[in-house]
C-alpha positions as CSV (number, residue, x, y, z in Angstrom):
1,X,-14.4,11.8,-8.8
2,X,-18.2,11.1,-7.9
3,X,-17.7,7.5,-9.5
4,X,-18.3,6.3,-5.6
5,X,-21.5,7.8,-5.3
6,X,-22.8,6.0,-8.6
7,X,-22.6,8.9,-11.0
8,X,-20.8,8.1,-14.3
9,X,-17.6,10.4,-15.8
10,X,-20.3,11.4,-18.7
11,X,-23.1,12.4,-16.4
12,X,-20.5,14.1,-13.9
13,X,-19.0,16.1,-16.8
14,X,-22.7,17.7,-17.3
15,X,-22.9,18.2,-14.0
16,X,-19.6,20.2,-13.5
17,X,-20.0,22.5,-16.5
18,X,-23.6,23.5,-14.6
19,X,-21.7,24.0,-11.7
20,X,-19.7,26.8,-13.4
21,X,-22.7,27.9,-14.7
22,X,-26.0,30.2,-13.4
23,X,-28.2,27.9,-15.7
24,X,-27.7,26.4,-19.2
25,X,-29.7,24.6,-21.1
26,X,-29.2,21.4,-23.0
27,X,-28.1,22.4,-26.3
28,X,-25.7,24.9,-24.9
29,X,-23.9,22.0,-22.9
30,X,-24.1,19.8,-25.9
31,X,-21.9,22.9,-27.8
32,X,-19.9,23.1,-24.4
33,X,-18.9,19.4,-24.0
34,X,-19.3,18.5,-27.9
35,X,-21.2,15.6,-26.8
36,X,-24.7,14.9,-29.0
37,X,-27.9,16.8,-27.6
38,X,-29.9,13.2,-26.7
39,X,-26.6,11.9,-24.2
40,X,-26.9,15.2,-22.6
41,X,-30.4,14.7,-22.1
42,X,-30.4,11.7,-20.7
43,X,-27.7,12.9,-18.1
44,X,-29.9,16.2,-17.6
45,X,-32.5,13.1,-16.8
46,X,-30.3,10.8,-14.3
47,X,-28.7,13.8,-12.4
48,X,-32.1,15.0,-11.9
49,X,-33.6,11.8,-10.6
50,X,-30.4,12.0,-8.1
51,X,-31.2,15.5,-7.3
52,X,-28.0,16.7,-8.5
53,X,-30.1,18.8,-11.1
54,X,-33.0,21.5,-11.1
55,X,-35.3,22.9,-14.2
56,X,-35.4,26.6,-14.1
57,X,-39.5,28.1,-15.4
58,X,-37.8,29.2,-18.8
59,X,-36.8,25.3,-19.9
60,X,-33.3,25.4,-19.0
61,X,-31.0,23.7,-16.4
62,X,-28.9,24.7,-13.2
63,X,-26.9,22.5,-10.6
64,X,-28.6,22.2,-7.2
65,X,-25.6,23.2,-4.7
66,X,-23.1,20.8,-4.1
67,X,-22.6,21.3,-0.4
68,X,-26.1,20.1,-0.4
69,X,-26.9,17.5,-2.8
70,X,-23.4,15.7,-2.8
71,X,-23.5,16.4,1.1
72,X,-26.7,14.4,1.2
73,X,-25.6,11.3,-1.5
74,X,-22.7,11.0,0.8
75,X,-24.0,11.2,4.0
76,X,-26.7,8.0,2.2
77,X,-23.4,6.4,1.1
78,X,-22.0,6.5,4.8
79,X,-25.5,4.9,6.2
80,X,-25.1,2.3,3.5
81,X,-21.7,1.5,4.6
82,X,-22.3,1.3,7.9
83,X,-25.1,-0.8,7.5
84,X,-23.0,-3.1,5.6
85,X,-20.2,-3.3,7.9
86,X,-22.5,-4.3,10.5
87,X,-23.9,-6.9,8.4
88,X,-20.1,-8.0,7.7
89,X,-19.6,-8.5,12.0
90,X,-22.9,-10.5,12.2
91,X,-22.1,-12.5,9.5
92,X,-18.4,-13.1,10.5
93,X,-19.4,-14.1,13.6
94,X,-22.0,-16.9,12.6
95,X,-19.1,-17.9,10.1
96,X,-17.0,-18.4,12.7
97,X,-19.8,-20.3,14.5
98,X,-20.3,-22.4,11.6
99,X,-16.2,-23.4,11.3
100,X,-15.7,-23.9,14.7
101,X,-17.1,-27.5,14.3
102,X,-15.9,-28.4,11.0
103,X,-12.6,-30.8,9.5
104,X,-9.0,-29.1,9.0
105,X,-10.0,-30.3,5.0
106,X,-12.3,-27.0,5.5
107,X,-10.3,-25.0,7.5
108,X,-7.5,-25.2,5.0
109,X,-8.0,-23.8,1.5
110,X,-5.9,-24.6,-1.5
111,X,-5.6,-21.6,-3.8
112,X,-3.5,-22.4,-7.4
113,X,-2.8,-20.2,-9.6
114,X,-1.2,-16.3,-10.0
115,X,-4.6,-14.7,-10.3
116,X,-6.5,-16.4,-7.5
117,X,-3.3,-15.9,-5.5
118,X,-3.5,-12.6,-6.1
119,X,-7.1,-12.5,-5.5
120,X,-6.8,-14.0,-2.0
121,X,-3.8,-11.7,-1.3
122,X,-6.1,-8.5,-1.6
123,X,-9.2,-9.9,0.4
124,X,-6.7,-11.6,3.0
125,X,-5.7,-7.6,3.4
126,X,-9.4,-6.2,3.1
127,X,-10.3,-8.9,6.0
128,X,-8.3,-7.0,8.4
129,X,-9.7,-5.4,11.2
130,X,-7.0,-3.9,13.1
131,X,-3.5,-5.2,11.2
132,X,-2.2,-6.8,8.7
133,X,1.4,-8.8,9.2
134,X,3.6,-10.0,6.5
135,X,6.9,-11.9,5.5
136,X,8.5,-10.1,2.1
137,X,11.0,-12.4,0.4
138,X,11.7,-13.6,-2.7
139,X,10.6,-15.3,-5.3
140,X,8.3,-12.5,-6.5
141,X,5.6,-14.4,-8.1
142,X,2.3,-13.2,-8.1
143,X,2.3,-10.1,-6.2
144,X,5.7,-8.5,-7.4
145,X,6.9,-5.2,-6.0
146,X,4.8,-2.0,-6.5
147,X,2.0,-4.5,-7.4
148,X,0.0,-4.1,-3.9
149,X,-2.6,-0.6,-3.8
150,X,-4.5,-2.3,-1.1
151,X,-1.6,-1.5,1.0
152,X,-2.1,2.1,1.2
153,X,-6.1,2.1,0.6
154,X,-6.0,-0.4,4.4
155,X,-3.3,2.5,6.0
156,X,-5.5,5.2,5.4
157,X,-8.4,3.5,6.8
158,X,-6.5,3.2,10.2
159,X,-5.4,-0.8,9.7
160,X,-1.6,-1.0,11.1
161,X,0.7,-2.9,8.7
162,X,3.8,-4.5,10.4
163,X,6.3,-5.9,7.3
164,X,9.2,-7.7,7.6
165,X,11.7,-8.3,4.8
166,X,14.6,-10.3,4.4
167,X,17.8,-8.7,2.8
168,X,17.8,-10.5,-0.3
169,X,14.5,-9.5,-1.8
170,X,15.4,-5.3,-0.1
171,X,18.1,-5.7,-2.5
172,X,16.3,-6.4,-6.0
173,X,15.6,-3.4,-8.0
174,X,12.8,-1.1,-7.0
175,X,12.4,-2.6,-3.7
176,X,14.0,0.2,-1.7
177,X,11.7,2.5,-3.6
178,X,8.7,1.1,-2.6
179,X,9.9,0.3,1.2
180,X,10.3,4.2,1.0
181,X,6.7,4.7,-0.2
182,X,5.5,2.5,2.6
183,X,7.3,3.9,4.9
184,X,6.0,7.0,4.1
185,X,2.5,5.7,4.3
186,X,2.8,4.5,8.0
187,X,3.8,1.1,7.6
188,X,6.1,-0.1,10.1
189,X,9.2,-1.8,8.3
190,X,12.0,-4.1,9.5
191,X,15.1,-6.0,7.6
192,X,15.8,-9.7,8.6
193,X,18.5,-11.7,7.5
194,X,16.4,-14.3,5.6
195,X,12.9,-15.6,6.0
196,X,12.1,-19.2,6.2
197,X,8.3,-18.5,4.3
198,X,6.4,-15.6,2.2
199,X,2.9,-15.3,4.6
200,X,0.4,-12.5,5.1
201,X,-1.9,-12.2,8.1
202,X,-5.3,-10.5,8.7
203,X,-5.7,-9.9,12.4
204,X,-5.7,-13.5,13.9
205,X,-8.6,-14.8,11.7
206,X,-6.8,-15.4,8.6
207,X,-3.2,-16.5,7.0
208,X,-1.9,-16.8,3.0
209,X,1.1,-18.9,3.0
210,X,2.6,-19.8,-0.6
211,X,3.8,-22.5,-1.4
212,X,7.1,-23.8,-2.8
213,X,7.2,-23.4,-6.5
214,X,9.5,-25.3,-8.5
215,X,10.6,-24.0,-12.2
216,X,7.7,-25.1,-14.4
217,X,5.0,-25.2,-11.7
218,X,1.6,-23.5,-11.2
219,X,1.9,-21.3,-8.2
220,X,-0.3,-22.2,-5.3
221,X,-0.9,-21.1,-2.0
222,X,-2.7,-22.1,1.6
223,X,-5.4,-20.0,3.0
224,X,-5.8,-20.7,6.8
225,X,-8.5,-19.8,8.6
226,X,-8.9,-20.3,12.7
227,X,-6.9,-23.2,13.4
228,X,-3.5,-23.8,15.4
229,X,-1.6,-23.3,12.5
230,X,-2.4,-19.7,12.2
231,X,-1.5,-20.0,15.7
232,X,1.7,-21.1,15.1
233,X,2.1,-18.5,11.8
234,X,0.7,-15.9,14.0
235,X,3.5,-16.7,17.2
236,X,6.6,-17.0,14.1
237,X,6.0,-13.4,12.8
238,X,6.3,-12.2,16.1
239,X,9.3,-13.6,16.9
240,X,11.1,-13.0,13.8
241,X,9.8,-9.1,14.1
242,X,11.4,-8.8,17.6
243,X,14.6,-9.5,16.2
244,X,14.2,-7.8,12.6
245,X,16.3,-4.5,12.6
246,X,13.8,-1.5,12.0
247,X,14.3,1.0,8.8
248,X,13.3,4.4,9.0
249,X,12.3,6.5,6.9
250,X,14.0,9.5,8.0
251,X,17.3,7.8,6.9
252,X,15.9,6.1,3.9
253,X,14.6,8.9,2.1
254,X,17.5,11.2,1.1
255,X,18.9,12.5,-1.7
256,X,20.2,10.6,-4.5
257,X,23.0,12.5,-5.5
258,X,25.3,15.2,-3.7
259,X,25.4,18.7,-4.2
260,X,28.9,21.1,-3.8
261,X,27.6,22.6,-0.7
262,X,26.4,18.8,0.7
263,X,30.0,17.5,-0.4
264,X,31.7,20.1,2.1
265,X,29.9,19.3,4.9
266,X,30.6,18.0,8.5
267,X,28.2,15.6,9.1
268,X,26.3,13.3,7.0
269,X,24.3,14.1,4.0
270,X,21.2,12.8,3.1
271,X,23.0,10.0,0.4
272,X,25.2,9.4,2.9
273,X,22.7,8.5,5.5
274,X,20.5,6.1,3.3
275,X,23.8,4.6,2.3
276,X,24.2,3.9,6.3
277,X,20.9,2.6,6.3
278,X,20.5,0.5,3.6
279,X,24.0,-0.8,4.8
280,X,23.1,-1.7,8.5
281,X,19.9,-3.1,6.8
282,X,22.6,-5.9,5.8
283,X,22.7,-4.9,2.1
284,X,26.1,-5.9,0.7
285,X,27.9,-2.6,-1.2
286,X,27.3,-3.5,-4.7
287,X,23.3,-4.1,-3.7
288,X,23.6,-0.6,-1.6
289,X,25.6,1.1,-5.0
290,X,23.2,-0.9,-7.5
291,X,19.7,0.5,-5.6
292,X,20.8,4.2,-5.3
293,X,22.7,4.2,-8.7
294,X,26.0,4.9,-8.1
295,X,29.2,3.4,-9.1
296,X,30.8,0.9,-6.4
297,X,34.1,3.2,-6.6
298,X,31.7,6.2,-5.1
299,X,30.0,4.5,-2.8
300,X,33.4,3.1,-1.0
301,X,34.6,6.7,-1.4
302,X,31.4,7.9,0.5
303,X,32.3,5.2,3.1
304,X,35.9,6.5,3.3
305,X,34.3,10.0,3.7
306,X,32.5,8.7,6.4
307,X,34.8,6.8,8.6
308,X,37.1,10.1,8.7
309,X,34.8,12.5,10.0
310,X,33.7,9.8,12.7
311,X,37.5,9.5,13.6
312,X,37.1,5.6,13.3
313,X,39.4,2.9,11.4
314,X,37.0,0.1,10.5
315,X,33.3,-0.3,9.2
316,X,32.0,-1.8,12.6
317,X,33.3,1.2,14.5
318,X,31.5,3.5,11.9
319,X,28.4,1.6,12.4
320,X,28.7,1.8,16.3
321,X,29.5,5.9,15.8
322,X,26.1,6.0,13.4
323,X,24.0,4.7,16.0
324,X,25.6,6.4,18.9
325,X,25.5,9.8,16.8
326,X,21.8,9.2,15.1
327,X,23.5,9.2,11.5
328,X,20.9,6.6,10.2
């Protein structure tokens, strides 16, 4: 846990037993930890030098409080940041400066290969300022689903992520899953019939557009940085997310099976409102049955369910009562 302020899972294991402790001294915590008596001297040695550590007059060895010594290495740590994110803006600025007057050759950068792709994917997303926009659609080559912590790590620091996915890659396996988890994370999600290109934007300073891979190729990828093409990626996702269909995750994340007392209801249950969802999302019923696991047969009987307490004959009538009625 204090790996971010420098110390290392060895040293912080010393440093919790004194915690628990009035005092100890080394050869105690060597007995306590089963670690030999020199590596717990030297971490007696580094957590004092950080001042996570005190000597007591009789030769042993007690934790300085934590409100106040980990209070003040993190409170250094923030400075340090800040610092550097200040350094980050004047830099940024003189490099955008320095691009301003040079050829589209440098403007344009040609990443190949899955690990550089995926390299560029994660700073693309920690370049971000205020949002990060992207197109999800298949194939899934070098960032498949579930593959992406830098997602969650940019939502938490307060960067908006707007995602739009086309219905073919929502219905591969897993992907409703992880829409869910993102979802739940505060990113904003919507469905699309098909996307035309896989692209990820940082603000309006920076685009990753993959290329076309054909069977047998090395995967590559364009990084763009200010130039009217990112102008012209920048005005497409917009477009396209105006007339994406939104999911929420209210309807998404239900139950996956029914209970007796769910089965006897009135209204919708939770399975029966992600099936509405995934289903006005544009999924087909086999990809809707396939991601929720259940057999074709019971998802058409759920549908039947559902079309006679709406009172309605046909599936475009049930989708009309859904959204009239807030079923999904």
């Amino acid at each position: 846990m204090l790996g971010a302020l420098g110390v290392s899972p060895e040293h912080e294991a010393v440093y919790g037993v004194l915690a628990g402790r009035a005092q100890a001294d080394p050869a105690e915590l060597g007995d306590l930890l089963q670690v030999p008596a020199a590596e717990v001297e030297e971490a007696l040695a580094h957590l004092m030098a950080c001042g996570l550590v005190k000597s007591t007059p009789d030769g042993a060895f007690a934790a300085a409080p934590p409100a106040v010594a980990l209070g003040a290495m993190i409170s250094e740590r923030r400075a340090e940041l800040r610092s550097a994110e200040l350094a980050l803006v004047t830099l940024a600025e003189e490099h955008r400066k320095a691009m301003a007057g040079r050829s589209i050759s440098e403007l344009i950068e040609v990443v190949t290969g899955v690990e550089a792709i995926r390299h560029r994917f994660a700073q693309v997303q920690h370049a971000a300022r205020t949002q990060v926009r992207s197109f999800v659609t298949m194939p899934f080559v070098a960032v498949p689903p579930g593959a992406n912590p830098v997602e969650s790590q940019m939502v938490a620091q307060g960067v908006r992520y707007r995602v739009v996915i086309d219905r073919p890659a929502l219905a591969q396996p897993g992907v409703v899953a992880e829409t869910i988890e993102s979802l739940r994370d505060g990113v904003e999600v919507r469905v699309t019939e098909s996307l035309p290109i896989k692209l990820i934007l940082a603000d309006a300073e920076l685009a990753l557009v993959p290329l076309t891979v054909t069977p047998g190729d090395e995967p590559g990828a364009v990084l763009l940085h200010r130039a009217g093409l990112l102008t012209a990626m920048d005005a497409l996702f917009e477009i396209v997310w105006r007339h994406a269909h939104p999911l929420d995750v209210a309807a998404l994340d239900g139950g996956a099976a029914l209970d007796s007392q769910d089965a006897q209801a009135d209204g919708p249950t939770a399975l029966d409102r992600k099936i509405l969802a995934l289903l006005l999302a544009g999924l087909t019923d086999q990809a809707v049955a396939s991601q929720l696991g259940l057999s074709l047969r019971t998802l058409q009987r759920h549908l039947r369910h559902l079309m006679d307490i709406a009172g309605v004959q046909s599936r475009m009538q049930l989708g009309w009562h859904a959204a009239r009625h807030d079923w999904a």
